[in-house]
KOLMI-961775 format. One record per residue (C-alpha): residue in one letter; y, z, x. Coordinates in steps of 0.02 Angstrom, whole numbers, plus 50000, padded with zeros to 5 digits. Each point is the difference from the previous one (the first is absolute). Example, Ala and Ser with C-alpha at 12.3 -4.5 7.8 and 13.67 -1.06 7.14 Angstrom:
BEGIN
a497755039050615 s501724996750069 
REM end
This chain:
BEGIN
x517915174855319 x500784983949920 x501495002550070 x499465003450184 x499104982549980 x501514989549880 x500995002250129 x499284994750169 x499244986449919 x501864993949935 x500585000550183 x498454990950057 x500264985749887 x502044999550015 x499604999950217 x498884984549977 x501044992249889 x501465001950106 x498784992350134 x499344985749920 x501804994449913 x501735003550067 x500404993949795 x498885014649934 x501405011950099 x501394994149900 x499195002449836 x499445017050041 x501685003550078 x500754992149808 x498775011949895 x500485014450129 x501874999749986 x499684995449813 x499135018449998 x501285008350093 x501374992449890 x499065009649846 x500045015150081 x501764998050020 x500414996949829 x498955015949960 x501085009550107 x501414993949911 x499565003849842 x499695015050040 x501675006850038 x500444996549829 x498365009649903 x500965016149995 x501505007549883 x499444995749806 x498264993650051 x499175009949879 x501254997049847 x499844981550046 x498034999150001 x499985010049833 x501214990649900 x499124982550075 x498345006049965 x499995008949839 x499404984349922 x498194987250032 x501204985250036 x501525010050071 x498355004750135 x499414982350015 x501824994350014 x500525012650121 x498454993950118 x500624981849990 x501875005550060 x499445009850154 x498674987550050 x501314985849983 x501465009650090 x498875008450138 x498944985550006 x498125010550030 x498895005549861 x499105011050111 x501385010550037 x500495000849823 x498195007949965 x500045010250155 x501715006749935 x499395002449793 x498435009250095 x501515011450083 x501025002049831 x498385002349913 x499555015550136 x501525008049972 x499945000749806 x501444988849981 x498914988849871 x498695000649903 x498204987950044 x500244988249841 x501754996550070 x499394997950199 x498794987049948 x501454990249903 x501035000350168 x498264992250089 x499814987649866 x501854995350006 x499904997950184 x498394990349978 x501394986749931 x501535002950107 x498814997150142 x500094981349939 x501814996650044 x499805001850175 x498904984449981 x501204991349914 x501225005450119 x499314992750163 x499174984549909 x501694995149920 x501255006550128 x499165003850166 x499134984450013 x501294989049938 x501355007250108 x500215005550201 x500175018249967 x499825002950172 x501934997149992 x500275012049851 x498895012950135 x501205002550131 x501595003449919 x498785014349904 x499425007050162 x501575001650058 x500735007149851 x498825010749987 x499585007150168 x501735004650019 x500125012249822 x498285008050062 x501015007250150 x501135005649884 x500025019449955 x500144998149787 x498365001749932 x500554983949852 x500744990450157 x498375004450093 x498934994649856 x500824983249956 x500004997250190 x498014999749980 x500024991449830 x500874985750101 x498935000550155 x498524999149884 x500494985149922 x500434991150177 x498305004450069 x499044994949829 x500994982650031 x499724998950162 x497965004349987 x499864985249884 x501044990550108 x498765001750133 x498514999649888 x500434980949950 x500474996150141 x498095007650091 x499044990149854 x500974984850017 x499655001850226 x498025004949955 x499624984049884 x500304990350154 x498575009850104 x498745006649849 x500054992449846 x499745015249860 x499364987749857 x498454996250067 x499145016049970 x500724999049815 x498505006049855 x500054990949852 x499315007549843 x499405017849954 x499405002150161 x501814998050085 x500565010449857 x499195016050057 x500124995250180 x502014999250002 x500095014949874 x499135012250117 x501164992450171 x501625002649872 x499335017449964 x499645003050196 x501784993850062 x500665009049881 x499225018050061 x500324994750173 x501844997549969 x500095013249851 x501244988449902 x499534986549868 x501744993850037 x499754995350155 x498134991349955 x501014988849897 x501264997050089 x498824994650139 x498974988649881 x501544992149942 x500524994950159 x498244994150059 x500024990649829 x501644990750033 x499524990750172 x498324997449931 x498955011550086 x498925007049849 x499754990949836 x500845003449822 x498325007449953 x499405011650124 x501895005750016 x499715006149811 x498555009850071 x501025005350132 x501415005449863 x498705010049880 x499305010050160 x501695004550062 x500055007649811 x498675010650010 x500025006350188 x501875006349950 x499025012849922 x499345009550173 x501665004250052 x500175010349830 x498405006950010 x500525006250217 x501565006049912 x499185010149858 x498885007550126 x501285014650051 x500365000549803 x499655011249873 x498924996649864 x501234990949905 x500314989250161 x498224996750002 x499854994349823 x501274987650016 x499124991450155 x498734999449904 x500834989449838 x500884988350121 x498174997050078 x499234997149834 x501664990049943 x499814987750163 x498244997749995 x500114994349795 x501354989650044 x498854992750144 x498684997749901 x501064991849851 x500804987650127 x498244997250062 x499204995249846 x501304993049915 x500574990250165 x499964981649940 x501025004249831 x501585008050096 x499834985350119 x500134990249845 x501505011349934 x500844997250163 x500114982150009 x500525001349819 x501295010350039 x500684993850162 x500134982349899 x501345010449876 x500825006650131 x500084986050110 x498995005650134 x499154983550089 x498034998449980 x500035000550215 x501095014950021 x498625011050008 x500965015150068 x501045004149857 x498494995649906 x499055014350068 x501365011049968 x500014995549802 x498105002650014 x500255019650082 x501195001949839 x498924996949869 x498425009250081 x500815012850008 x501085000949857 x498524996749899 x498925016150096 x501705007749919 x499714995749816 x497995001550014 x500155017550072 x501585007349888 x498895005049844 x499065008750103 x501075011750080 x499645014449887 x498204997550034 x500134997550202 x500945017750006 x498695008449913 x498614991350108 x500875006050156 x500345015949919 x498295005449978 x499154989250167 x501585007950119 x499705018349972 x501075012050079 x498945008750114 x499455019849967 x500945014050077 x498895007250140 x500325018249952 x499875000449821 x501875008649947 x501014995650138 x501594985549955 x500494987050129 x501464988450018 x499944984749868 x501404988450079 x499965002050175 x499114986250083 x500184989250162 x500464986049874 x501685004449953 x500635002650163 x500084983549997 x501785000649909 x501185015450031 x500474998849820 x498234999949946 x499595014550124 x501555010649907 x499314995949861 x498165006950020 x500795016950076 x501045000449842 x498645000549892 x498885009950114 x501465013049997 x499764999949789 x498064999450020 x500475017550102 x501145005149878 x498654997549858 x498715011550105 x501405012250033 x500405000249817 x498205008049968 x500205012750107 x501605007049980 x499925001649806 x498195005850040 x500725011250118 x501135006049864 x498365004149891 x500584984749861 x498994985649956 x500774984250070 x499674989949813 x500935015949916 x501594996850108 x499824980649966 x500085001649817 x500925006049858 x499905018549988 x501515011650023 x500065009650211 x499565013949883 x498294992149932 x499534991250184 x500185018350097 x499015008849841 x498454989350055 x499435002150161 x498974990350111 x498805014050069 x499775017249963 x499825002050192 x501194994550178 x499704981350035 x499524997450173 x501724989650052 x499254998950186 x498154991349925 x501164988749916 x501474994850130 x498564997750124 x499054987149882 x501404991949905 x501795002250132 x499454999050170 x499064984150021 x501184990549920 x501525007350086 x499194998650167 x499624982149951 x501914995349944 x500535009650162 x499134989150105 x500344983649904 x501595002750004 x500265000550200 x498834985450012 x501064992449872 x501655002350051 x499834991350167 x500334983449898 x501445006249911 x501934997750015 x501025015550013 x500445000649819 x498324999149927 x499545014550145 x501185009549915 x499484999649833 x498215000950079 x500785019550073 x500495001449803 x498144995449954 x499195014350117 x501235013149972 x499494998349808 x498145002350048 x500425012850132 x500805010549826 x498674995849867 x498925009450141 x501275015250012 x500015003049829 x498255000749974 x500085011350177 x501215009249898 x498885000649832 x498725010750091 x501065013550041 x500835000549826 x498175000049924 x499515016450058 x501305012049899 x499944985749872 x498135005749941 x500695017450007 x501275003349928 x499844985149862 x498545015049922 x501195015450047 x500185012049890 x501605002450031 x500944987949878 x501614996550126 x499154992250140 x498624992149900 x501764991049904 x500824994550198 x498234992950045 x499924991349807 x501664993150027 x499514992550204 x498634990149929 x500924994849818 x501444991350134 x498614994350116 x499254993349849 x501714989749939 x500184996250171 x498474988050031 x500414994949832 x501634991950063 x499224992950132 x498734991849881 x501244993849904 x500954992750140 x498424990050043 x499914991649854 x501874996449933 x501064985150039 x501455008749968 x501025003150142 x501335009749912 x498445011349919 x499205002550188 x501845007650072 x500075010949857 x498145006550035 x500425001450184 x501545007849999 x499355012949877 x498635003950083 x500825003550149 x501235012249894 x498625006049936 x499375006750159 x501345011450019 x499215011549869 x498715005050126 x501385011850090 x499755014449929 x501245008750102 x501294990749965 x499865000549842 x499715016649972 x498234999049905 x499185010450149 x501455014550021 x499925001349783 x498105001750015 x500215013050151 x501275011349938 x499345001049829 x498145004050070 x499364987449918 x499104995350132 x499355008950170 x500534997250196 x498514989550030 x500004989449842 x501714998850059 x499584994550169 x498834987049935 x501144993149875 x501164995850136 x498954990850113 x499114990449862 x501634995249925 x500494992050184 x498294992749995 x500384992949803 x501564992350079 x499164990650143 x498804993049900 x501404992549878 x501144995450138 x498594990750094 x499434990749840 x501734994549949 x500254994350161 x498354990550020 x500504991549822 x501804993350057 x499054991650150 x498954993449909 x500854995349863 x501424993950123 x501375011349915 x500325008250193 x501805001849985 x500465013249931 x501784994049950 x499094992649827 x499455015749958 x500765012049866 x500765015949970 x499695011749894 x501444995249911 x499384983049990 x498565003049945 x500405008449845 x501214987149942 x498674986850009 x498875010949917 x501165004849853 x500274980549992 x498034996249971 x499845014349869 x501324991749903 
REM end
């Protein structure tokens, strides 16, 4: 309802404007291409989120100040807090970091927000950068054309730049054309009164535009010719702060939970560091002049004065709000709940939300862990499946011990479980994935075909699970002590099996993770018993009858899939595809002999 009503009324207002003053038109045309210049930029940065995104964020953010000073490099370079938080909510979504880290990036953006100021006060003011513009343009119109995706996204870094330039250009230049028709200072509010009044328009600009940037930017420029005074303009400055925080909360809004909970600490961050800036107003006035006298900064140069006023608001919000980090999490924790599964039993995705999408990398990412999150479920079932409990195989005890204990004296219903645990979420990465892949380059659709064929054989085996379960139950209790040994010895290599693949999760050790791969692949060749003559032995001995015979044949076959399909699905995942790394038997041994001496 708001928005069928924002906007209209926007148009309204910009129509009479443009009717009243031919002036107003260039300022709105200044913050316009000042907007579009932003998106620009975003695009640009964009085309260089992907390879070692994740490896980057988590060795950037493993730390509280490693967060905050991650936040204040990205704000600075891309020059937009609100993207910053839009993108933390889409890192955030896809598990790439944890909450206590996301609201370090916010905070640290929070701060690197504050050089843009500085930026167009000291530079953009000071200088024609209308001339700096059009080379940029240029420049940068011509690499969009261009068919490499870096060329392509320095073209729009560049382009960016020239229209940011050239908005501000035009936004000087509208203020310094409108003092002549309407003077802006006479409806200037002194006191507390003017406080609040410019606080809420900074906070309503700043929705309308969805950029805090480009609030300041415009109060900067109105301040320079004049057209607001110092004071209000600080009103202005502490309302752009806190309206920055809508666009997080619209962004968090296709979010998980997680997503959610961050919008929520850079609300709570903004509006303390409102309120700090509001009480405590005529002390950082006084701390500005103060400093501005150290650094030389004249008593009348009121536009780098503001920007040395957004600084230490905000860096202050910083150092108020860092002890309380711990706290905020746990007070978003436990007010953000994640909301209760409508049929009690059944698992849905975790990662995949409309957020990510917003990066390629960060979409990858969520299907990644999506595709483990399956894995986990699948995990259940097969060793369930296999009549073991899943904490037996995850500890200590010999195959022997973990097949000796079994999960149910009775067949677990595989289909109760696949339908409740498997096929949401594989329906739901299935159709992520197409939606997802229509922003991606060809090479992460590639590895996105990896991705789904490793989720299309974590189904299989389970698929394959069922059928091995039936003569599993059997002849596991057979009285006959030959068939009851070939059914022992399935599940005691099924058993090491998911084992290795447990262990692969967890080491760091790439030379350890061939070794596991590669012999469980060799390992899989045990499963022909023809080949190997366990079946013929068994046969022409009688050790076994026709039927047994029959069975032990087609659940060896089954035995196999299931191990090829989980190998497989671990060196996708695991991103140990090629199978030139991997062992031989030969290999193998050698490194073996090496670790046992």
């Amino acid at each position: 309802m708001l928005r069928r009503i924002l906007l209209p009324s926007i148009l309204i207002i910009l129509a009479y404007g443009f009717w009243i003053s031919p002036d107003f038109k260039e300022i709105a045309a200044g913050v316009s291409i000042f907007l579009f210049g932003m998106l620009s930029l975003e695009e640009g940065f964009k085309a260089f989120s992907g390879g070692g995104l994740e490896k980057v964020l988590r060795k950037s953010t493993d730390k509280l100040y490693k967060s905050i000073g991650f936040g204040v490099l990205a704000t600075t370079i891309m020059q937009s807090s609100s993207l910053v938080s839009v993108l933390t909510i889409s890192f955030l979504g896809a598990g790439l970091i944890g909450l206590a880290q996301g609201i370090g990036i916010v905070f640290g953006a929070n701060i690197g927000t504050t050089t843009g100021a500085w930026l167009v006060a000291g530079f953009g003011l000071k200088v024609k950068i209308s001339a700096y513009a059009m080379p940029m343009l240029v420049f940068g119109v011509i690499l969009i054309f261009q068919k490499s995706k870096t060329l392509k996204g320095f073209g729009y870094i560049l382009a960016g730049l020239g229209f940011l330039f050239l908005g501000i250009h035009y936004m000087k230049d509208g203020f310094e054309a409108f003092k002549s028709t309407i003077d802006l200072t006479a409806f200037a509010v002194t006191g507390l009164k003017g406080l609040f009044i410019f606080t809420g328009i900074g906070i309503f600009a700043t929705v309308v535009m969805q950029s805090s940037h480009a609030t300041l930017v415009l109060i900067i420029t109105a301040l320079s010719v004049g057209q607001i005074s110092y004071e209000n303009a600080l009103a202005l400055a502490i309302g752009a702060n806190v309206g920055t925080t809508i666009t997080a909360i619209i962004g968090s809004m296709s979010s998980n939970i997680e997503g959610k909970r961050l919008a929520g600490a850079h609300l709570i961050f903004n509006l303390v560091t409102g309120l700090i800036a509001i009480v405590f107003i005529h002390q950082i006035m006084y701390s500005v002049d103060f400093i501005s006298n150290i650094v030389g900064i004249s008593n009348n140069d009121y536009t780098l004065k503001l920007a040395v006023f957004h600084t230490i608001f905000n860096t202050i919000g910083v150092l108020v709000m860092i002890p309380f980090i711990g706290k905020l999490v746990i007070f978003l924790e436990s007010t953000f709940k994640a909301s209760e599964k409508t049929y009690i039993g059944i698992d849905n995705a975790k990662y995949l939300n409309e957020s990510v999408l917003e990066l390629p990398s960060t979409a990858m990412a969520a299907i990644r862990r999506e595709t483990f999150h399956l894995y986990e479920n699948a995990f259940e079932i097969i060793s369930h499946g296999l009549n073991i409990k899943r904490s037996n195989i995850l500890s200590d005890l010999t195959s022997e011990q973990v097949i000796k204990e079994g999960y149910s004296d009775t067949k677990v219903d595989i289909d109760d479980f696949y339908n409740r645990k498997i096929k949401g979420i594989y329906g739901e990465i299935i159709d992520f994935s197409t939606r997802a892949q229509s922003h991606m380059g060809s090479e992460d659709i590639n590895q996105l075909y990896k991705l789904k064929l490793a989720n299309k054989d974590i189904v299989e085996a389970i698929k394959d699970t069922k059928h091995l379960q039936k003569n599993l139950v059997l002849y596991s209790k057979d009285p006959n002590q030959h068939i009851q040994e070939q059914y022992k010895n399935i599940r005691k290599d099924l058993v090491e099996l998911l084992r290795s693949i447990n262990t692969i999760s967890i080491t760091k050790e790439e030379e350890k993770v061939l070794m596991l791969l590669s012999k469980a692949k060799l390992h899989a060749q045990k499963y022909d018993f023809i080949a190997n003559g366990t079946l013929d032995n068994l046969i022409r001995n009688g050790l076994i009858t026709n039927e047994m015979a029959t069975s032990l044949m087609n659940d060896s076959s089954y035995a196999f899939d299931i191990s090829r399909k989980l190998v497989s699905m671990a060196e996708i995942l695991y991103n140990y595809e090629n199978d030139d790394l991997l062992m031989d038997d030969e290999e193998i041994q050698t490194m073996l002999n090496q670790k046992d001496n």
